[in-house]
N, C-alpha and C positions, 0 to 999 in steps of 0.2 A: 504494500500500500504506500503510496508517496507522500511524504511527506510536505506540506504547505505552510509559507512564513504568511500567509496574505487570505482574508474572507473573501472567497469570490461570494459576487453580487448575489448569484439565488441563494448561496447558503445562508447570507445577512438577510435576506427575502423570508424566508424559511423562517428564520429562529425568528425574527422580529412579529411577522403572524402568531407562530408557537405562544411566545413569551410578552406579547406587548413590545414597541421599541425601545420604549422608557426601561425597559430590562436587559436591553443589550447595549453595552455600555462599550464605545469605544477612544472614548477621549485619553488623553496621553494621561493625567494624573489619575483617570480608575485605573487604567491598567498598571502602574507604577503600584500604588494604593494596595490592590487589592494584590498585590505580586506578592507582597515583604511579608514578613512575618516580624517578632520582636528583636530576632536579632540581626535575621539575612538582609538586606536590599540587593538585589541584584536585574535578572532580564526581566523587563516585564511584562508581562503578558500581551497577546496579541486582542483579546478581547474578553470582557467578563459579562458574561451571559446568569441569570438573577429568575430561573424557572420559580412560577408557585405552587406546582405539586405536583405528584407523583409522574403522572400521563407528562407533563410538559419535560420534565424532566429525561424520561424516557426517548421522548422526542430529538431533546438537545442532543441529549449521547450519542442517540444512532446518528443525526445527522454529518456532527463532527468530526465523530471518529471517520464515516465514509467520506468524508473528505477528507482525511488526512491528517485533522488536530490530533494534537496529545490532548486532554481533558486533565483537569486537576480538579478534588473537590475541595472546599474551602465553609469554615464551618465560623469562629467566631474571629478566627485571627491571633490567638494568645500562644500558640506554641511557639515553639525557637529554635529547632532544629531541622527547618527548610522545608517540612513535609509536604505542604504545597506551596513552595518560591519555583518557578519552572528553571529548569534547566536545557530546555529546547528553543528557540525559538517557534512563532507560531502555536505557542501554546493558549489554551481556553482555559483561564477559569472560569468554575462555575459555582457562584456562591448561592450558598442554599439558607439565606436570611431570609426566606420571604416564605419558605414551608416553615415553619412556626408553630401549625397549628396543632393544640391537644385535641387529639382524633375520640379517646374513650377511657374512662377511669369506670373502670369493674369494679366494683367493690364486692360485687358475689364473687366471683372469678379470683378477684385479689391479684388484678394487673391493671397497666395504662399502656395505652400507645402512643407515642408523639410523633407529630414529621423531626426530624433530623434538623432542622434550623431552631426546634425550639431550646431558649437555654434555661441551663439548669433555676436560674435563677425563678422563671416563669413557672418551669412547672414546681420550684418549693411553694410557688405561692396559689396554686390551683388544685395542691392538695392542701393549704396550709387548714383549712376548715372541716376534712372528711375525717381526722383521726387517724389518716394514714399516710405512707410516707415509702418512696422505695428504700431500698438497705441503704445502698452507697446513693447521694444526694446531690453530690456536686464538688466542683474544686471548688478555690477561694475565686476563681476569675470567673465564678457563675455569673456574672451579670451580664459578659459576653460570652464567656464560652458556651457550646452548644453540645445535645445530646448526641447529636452525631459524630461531631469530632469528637468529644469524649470518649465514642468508643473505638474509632477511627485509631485515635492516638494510644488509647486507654490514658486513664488518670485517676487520680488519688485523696483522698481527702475526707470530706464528710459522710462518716461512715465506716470508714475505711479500715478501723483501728477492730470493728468487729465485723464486718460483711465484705472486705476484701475491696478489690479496684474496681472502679466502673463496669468492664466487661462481667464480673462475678453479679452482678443484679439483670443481666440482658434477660430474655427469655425466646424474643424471636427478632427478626427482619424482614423487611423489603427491602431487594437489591438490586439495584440495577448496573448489569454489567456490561463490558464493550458494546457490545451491536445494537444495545439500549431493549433487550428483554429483560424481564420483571424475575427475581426468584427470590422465593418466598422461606426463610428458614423456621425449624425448630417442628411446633405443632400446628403450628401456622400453615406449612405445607400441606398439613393431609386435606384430602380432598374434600373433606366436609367440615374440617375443625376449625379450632378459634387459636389463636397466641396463646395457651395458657400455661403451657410446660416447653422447657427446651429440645428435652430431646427425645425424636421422632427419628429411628436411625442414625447412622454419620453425624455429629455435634456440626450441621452447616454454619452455625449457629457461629461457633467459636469462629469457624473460616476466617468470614468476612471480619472479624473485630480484631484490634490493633495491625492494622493492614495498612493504614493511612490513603485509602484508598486503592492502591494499588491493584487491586482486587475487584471491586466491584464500589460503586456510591449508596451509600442508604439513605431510601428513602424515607423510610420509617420504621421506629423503633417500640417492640415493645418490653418493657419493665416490671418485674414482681413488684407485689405492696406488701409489708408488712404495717403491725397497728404502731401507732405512732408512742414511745416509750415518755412519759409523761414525767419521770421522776429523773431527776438531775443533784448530780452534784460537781463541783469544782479544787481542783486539786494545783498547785504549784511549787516548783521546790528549786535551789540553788546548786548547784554542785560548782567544786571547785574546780575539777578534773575532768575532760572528757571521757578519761576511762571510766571515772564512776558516774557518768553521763550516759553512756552508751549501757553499761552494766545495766543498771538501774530499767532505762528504758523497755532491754530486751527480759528482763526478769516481766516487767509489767504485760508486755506482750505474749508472755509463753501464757499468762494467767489468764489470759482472756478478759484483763479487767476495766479496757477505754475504750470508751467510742471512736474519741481524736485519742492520738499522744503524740508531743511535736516539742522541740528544742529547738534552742539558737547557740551557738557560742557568740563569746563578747562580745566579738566585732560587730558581726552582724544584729545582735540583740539592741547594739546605741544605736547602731544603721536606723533602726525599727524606729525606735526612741525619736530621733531627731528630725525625721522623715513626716510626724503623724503633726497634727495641727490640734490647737485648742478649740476651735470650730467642728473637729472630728471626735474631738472627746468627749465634748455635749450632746452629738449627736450618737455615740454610742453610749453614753448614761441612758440617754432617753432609752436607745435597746433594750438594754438589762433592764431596767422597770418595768419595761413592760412586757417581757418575758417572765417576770416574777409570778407564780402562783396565783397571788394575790394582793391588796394595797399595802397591807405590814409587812407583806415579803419585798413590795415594792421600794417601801422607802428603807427597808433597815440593807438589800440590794444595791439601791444606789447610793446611799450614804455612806457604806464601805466602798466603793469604789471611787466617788466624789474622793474624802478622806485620806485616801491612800497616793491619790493622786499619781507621779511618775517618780516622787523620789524614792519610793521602797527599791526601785530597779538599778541605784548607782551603782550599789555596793555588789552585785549580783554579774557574777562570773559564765557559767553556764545554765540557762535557765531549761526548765522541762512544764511542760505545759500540758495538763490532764484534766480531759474529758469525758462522764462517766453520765451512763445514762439504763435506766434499767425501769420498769413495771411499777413498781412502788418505792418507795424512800426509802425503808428498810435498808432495803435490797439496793438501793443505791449508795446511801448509808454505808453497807457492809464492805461493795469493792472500796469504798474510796476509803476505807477504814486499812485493808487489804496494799492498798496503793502508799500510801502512808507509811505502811512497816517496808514495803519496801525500798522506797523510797530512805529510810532512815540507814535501811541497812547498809545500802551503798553510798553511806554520810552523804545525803542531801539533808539540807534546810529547809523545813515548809519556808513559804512564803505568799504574800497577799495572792488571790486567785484572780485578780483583776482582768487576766488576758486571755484565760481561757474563758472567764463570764462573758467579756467583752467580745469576744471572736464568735461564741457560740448564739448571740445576740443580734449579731450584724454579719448572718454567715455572706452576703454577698456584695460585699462594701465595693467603693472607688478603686479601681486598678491604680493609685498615683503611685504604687510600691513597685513598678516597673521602668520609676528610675531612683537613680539614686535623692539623696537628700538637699542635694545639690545643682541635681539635673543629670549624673552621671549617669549611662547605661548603666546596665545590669544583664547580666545573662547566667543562668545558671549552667549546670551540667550535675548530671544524676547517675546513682547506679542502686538500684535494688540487689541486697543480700542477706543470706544467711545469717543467722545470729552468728555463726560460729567462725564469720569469714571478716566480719563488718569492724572489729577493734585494728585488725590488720590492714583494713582496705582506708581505715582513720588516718594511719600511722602513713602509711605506702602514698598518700593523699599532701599529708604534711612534707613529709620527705621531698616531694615534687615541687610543691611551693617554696620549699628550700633553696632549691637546685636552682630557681629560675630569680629567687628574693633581687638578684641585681638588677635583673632586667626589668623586675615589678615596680620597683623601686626609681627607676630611672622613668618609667611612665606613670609612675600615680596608680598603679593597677594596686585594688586590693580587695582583700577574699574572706567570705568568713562562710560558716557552717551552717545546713537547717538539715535537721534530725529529724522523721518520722517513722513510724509504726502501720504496716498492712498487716490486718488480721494475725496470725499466733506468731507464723513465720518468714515473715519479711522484714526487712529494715530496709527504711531508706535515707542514702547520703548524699546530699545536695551540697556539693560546694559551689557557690556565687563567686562572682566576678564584677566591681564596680570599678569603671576607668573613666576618665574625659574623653567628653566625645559628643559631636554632632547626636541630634536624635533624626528619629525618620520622622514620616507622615503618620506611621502606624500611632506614634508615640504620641501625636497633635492630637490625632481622633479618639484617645483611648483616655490620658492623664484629663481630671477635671479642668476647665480651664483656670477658674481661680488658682488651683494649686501648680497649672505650668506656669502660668503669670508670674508665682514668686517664686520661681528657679533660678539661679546664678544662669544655668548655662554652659555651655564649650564649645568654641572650631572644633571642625572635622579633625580628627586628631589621628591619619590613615597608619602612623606607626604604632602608634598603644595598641587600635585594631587590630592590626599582624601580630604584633607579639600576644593578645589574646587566641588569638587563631591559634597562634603554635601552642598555646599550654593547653586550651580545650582540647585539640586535636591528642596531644601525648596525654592526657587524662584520660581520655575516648578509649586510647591503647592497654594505659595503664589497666582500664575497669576490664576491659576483656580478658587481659591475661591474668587477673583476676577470679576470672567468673562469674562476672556483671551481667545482670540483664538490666532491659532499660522499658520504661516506657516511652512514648513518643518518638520511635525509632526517626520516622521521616528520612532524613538523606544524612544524619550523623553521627549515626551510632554503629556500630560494626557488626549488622546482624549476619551478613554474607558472609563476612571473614569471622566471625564468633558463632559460626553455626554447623554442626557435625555435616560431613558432605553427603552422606546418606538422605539426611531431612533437608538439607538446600536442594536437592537433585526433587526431593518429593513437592517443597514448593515451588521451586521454578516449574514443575509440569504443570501446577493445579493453574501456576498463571499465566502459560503457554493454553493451558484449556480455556480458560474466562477471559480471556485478551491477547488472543493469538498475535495481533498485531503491537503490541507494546504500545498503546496510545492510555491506558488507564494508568495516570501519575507516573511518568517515564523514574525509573532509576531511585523512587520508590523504594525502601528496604534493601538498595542496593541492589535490588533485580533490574531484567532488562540487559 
């Protein structure tokens, strides 16, 4: 199939009937725009096409690809590791902000389906009144990110600490693949059934998810509900030590006893600190009150946290951030009573519980934490591990930053830690990256503008870039030789070369079957 840098005229004819023309978007700043992602800017796209469901969608794909496009799909924009920034010229995105819609919330059935542009943030708030709630919820960037990318990329977060990553709450799919046919996964498939169980033969189900497209676009998704867990408590603690940091955490996690559990080291903890506004702190009091039980739970809630205000955090070295949520008080009562001993044993210090009230309050606040305090980028880089691997992968992690301290040093580059917990047996280690540096357009449309407004600022600063290049890239090495997996593979993580050749051979055929022509997110997990 040949490949095309240019729309010829009936295929703009075509999609613009399909989709509306106000949906097919060819001016030079959408297509730059919708190109980048948080960290990449690069080629951008040759046209971003904006279907509003399923059929239109279906439409776009078969047209495209038979003409020669590569297709990217693009969900809320918050990843950072290129997954849809083209790599081709002539490339389509196709944002799917405009399927949005909550298709069905079951409550007999005990599932929902959403189109794939709705984000997490919407549907918290569309079950917020049924009592029910899926396992895993949302990341922290639910306000833009979407269920589709979510599971596109997989990710992490609310929930997560007891129901595992995004993909672990799916149940089925619509997908549409190259030639723009419809296929349907889980129980959803059978010929007379409904979404309400995964698996219906072969897990199709799993196929398509953490794929980043590559594989096929979803169009719709559907998600278990469980009943919404009513009793809470709030837990924080100090360590002095990373290793009693990390100890501590994976002790919490073997027990099964957080919803969330999340750490910062130092750096990155005043990063937090200095980065947040007094306008943001009013507006997360108001949260916590009103997430209180009730009006005495309300004011004696916000009074401790009013009270405590941000200096309990000077003095506070490695902080751990504990979220517990269970059926009744009790029983909530008990893990965080549970959390606590542990906690002490691996010398942590309680301390005021302000950040996890405040986080689980306001779960889908302003993205302005996507730059620095300053205006600096930011960009992380992640690896999910073992308990048994993760003090090692700390160490191996520090050792690196070592190695490179002149050069970081010489550009202002600097790094600190976020710790989290996936259900009994995962940890995950997220080393950041804050340097000067130009921001993109992604970063205009996404930071509130009150808060870009009081940014310092930076020039394009193309050497600090490079030298972040090279340390992300030799961390990218470092986690594989490791034995790192990753979420949000996209184009930067080494799932080709980190992947046994037997099972590379097995997906390369599945994507040779679904996209003979390589036009679904070229180079994508490294395929292609």
């Amino acid at each position: 199939m040949p490949e095309c840098d240019q729309l010829e005229g009936k295929t703009i004819e075509g999609i613009a009937n399909t989709v509306g023309s106000e949906n097919l978007l060819l001016d030079a700043y959408a297509c730059s725009f919708y190109a980048q992602d948080v960290y990449t800017k690069s080629l951008s796209a040759l046209a971003v096409v904006r279907p509003g469901n399923t059929k239109e969608l279906c439409a776009v794909v078969k047209s495209l690809t038979e003409a020669g496009h590569a297709v990217i799909p693009r969900g809320g924009g918050m990843s950072y590791t290129g997954g849809y920034v083209p790599v081709l010229k002539g490339s389509v995105i196709i944002d799917l902000g405009r399927m949005n819609k909550i298709i069905t919330i079951n409550k007999e059935d005990m599932y929902v389906t959403v189109e794939s542009g709705c984000t997490w943030k919407a549907l918290h708030e569309a079950l917020e009144k049924t009592g029910l709630r899926t396992p895993f919820w949302g990341t922290l960037s639910g306000i833009k990110a979407t269920v589709g990318g979510g599971l596109s990329q997989n990710s992490v977060f609310w929930g997560s600490g007891q129901f595992g990553s995004a993909v672990d709450s799916v149940i089925s799919l619509d997908v549409v693949l190259a030639d723009g046919s419809l296929v349907k996964t889980g129980s959803g498939a059978q010929i007379n059934g409904s979404p309400f169980f995964r698996h219906f033969g072969p897990d199709l189900t799993g196929l398509f998810t953490c794929d980043t497209g590559a594989l096929g676009f979803k169009a719709s998704v559907t998600l278990k509900l469980i009943p919404k867990l009513p009793a809470k408590q709030y837990v924080a603690f100090d360590f002095k030590t990373a290793a009693d940091t990390i100890s501590a955490m994976s002790d919490i996690a073997r027990m099964g006893l957080a919803m969330e559990c999340f750490g910062f080291d130092p750096f990155l903890q005043k990063q937090r600190m200095k980065r947040e506004s007094l306008v943001k702190d009013v507006k997360a009091l108001a949260g916590v009150m009103k997430t209180s039980g009730s009006v005495l739970g309300a004011l004696k809630d916000g009074a401790k946290v009013a009270l405590a205000g941000r200096g309990y955090m000077d003095n506070v070295d490695y902080s751990v951030q504990v979220i517990i949520e269970d059926r009744n008080q009790p029983a909530a009562d008990d893990r965080a009573k549970d959390v606590r001993s542990l906690g002490k044993k691996h010398n942590g210090i309680e301390i005021t519980n302000s950040i996890p009230k405040i986080a689980r309050a306001n779960p889908f606040g302003p993205l302005n934490s996507m730059l620095g305090p300053d205006g600096e980028r930011w960009a992380p880089v992640h690896g999910l591990f073992p308990h048994s691997k993760i003090q090692h992968a700390y160490e191996a992690v520090e050792a690196l930053f070592e190695k490179h301290a002149q050069v970081m040093d010489q550009y202002k580059i600097e790094t600190g830690y976020l710790f989290a917990l996936v259900a009994t047996n995962c940890f995950v280690l997220e080393p950041v990256f804050f340097w000067p540096d130009e921001i993109f357009e992604i970063h205009k449309q996404t930071v509130e503008p009150t808060h870009l407004s009081s940014l310092k600022g930076f020039p394009a600063n193309p050497d600090a870039r490079a030298a972040v290049d090279l340390i992300r890239a030799e961390m990218v090495q470092l986690f594989t030789a490791l034995g790192a997996v990753h979420l949000q593979i996209g184009k930067a993580y080494n799932y080709k070369e980190g992947i046994q050749p037997n099972s590379l051979r097995l997906v390369q055929s599945i994507k040779n079957a679904v996209d003979p022509h390589g036009k679904m997110n070229p180079q994508s997990l490294g395929l292609d």
